[in-house]
N, C-alpha and C positions, 0 to 999 in steps of 0.2 A: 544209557549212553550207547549201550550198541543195538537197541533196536534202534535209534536217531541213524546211527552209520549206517547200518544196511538197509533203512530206506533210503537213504540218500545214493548207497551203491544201485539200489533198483531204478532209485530216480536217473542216474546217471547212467545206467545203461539203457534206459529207455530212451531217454533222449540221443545219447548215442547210435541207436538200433535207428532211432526216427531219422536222423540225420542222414545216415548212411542208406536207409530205403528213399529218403528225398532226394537223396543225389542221384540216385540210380535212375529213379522218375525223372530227374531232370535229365541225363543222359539218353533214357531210351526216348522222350520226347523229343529233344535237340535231333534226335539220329531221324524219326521219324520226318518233323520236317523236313531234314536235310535230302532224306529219301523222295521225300515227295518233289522235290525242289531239282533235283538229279533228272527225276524223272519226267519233270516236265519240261528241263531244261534239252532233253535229249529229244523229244518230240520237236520239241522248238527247233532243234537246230537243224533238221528236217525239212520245215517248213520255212525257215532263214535260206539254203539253199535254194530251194523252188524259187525263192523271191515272193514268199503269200505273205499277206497282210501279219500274220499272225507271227512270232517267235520266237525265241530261249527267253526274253524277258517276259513276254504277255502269258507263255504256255508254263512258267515256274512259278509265275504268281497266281495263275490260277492252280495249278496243284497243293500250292503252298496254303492257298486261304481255303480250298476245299481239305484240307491236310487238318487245317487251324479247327476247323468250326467242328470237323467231326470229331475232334480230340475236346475242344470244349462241350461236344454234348456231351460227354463219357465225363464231365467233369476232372478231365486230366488224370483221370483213373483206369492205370494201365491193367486192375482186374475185374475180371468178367464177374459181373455181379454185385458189384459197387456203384452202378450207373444202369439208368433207366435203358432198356431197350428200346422201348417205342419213340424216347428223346431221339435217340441216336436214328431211327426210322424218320421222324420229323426233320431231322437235319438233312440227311440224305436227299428227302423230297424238295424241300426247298434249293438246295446248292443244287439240283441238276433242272432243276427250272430258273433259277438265276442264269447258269450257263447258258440254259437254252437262249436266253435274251442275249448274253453276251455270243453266241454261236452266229445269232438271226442278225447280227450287225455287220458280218465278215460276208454273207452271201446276196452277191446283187442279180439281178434277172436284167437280160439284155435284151428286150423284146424283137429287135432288130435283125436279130442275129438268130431269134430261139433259142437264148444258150440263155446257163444259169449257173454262175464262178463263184466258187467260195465253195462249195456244200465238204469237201473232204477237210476246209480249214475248221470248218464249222463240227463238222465232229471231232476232229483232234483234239476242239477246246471242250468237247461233251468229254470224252475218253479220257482226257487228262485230267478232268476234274474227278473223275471218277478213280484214277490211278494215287491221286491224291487224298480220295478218302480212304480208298485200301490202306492207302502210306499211314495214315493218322491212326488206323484202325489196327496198324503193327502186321497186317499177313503179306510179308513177303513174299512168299510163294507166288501168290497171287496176284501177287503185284509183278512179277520177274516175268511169268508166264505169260500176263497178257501184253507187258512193253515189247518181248519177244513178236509178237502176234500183232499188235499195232504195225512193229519195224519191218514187219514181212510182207506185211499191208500194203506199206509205203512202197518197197524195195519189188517186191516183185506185181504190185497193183498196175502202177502204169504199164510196163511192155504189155501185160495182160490187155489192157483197156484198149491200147493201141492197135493191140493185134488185132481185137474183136471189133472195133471202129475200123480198119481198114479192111477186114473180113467185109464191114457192112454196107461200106462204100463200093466193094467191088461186085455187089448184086443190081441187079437192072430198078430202072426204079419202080417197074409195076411188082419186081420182087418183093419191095422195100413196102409199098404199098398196100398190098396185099397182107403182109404180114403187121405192117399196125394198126390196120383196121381190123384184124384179128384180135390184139390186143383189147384192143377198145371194147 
C-alpha cells in the first residue's frame, strides 16, 4: 500500500511539475508573440504617419506570423537543444523570401518620372519580419537594439536624404553628370 502512494505522490508531482512548466511555455510564448506584435505594430505606425501603403495592422501581422512559424520550427520548445537547428535555419529562409514577395508588391517604378516609391516600405516589411523571428526566437536584446536602430533610420533618415538631395540639386548639371557617368 505505500509503495501504491508514493507512486501516485511521484505521479502527482509530475504532472503537477508538467503542468506548471506548460504554463510557463504558454506564457513565455503568448509574451513572444505579443513582442513580436508590439514591434511591428510600432514600425507600422511609422509608416501609417508617412501615409505608405504599409501599417500597424500589415507590419504586426507580418512580425506576428514571422514570430509564429519560427517558434513552430523550434516545435514550441523554449530549450536550445530540443529542436532541430537547420529546421529553425529552413524557416528563416523561407519567411524572408516570402516577405521579399510581400515587400515586391509595395514598390512601384514610375518610368516617367525615373523614380521608384515604395523601396523603404518594402524593407520595413523585410526588417519586421525579421524582428519578428528574433521575437519568436526569445532574444530581446536583439530585438530592442535593432527597433532602436530601424526608429533612427526612420527619424533621422529623411532630413539626411533631404539634405543630400538638395546638396545634389544645387551642383550644375555637367557636375551632376559628370559624376554619374563616373558611377556607371
Amino acid at each position: 500500500m505505500t509503495d501504491c502512494l508514493s507512486v501516485l505522490k511521484t505521479i502527482l508531482i509530475f504532472v503537477r511539475h508538467k503542468v506548471i512548466v506548460t504554463m510557463i511555455e504558454y506564457s513565455e510564448i503568448i509574451f513572444r508573440l505579443l513582442s513580436a506584435v508590439l514591434i511591428g505594430c510600432v514600425i507600422g505606425l511609422d509608416r501609417n504617419l508617412h501615409g505608405k501603403p504599409t501599417g500597424i495592422k500589415t507590419l504586426g501581422l507580418v512580425a506576428l506570423g514571422a514570430s509564429l512559424v519560427t517558434m513552430a520550427s523550434m516545435h514550441f520548445s523554449l530549450n536550445q537543444g530540443t529542436y532541430d537547428p537547420s529546421a529553425v535555419g529552413r524557416t528563416i529562409q523561407g519567411v524572408i523570401t516570402g516577405v521579399g514577395f510581400l515587400g515586391a508588391g509595395v514598390i512601384i517604378h514610375d518610368p516617367s518620372k525615373e523614380r521608384v516609391h515604395g523601396l523603404t516600405t518594402a524593407a520595413s516589411i523585410w526588417v519586421t519580419a525579421a524582428l519578428g523571428m528574433v521575437c519568436g526566437m526569445g532574444l530581446w536584446q536583439i530585438a530592442g537594439v535593432a527597433l532602436t536602430i530601424v526608429l533612427l533610420l526612420f527619424v533621422i533618415g529623411r532630413p539626411l536624404e533631404k539634405m543630400i538631395y538638395l546638396r545634389w540639386l544645387s551642383k550644375t548639371a555637367e557636375e551632376r553628370d559628370a559624376i554619374s557617368k563616373h558611377e556607371e
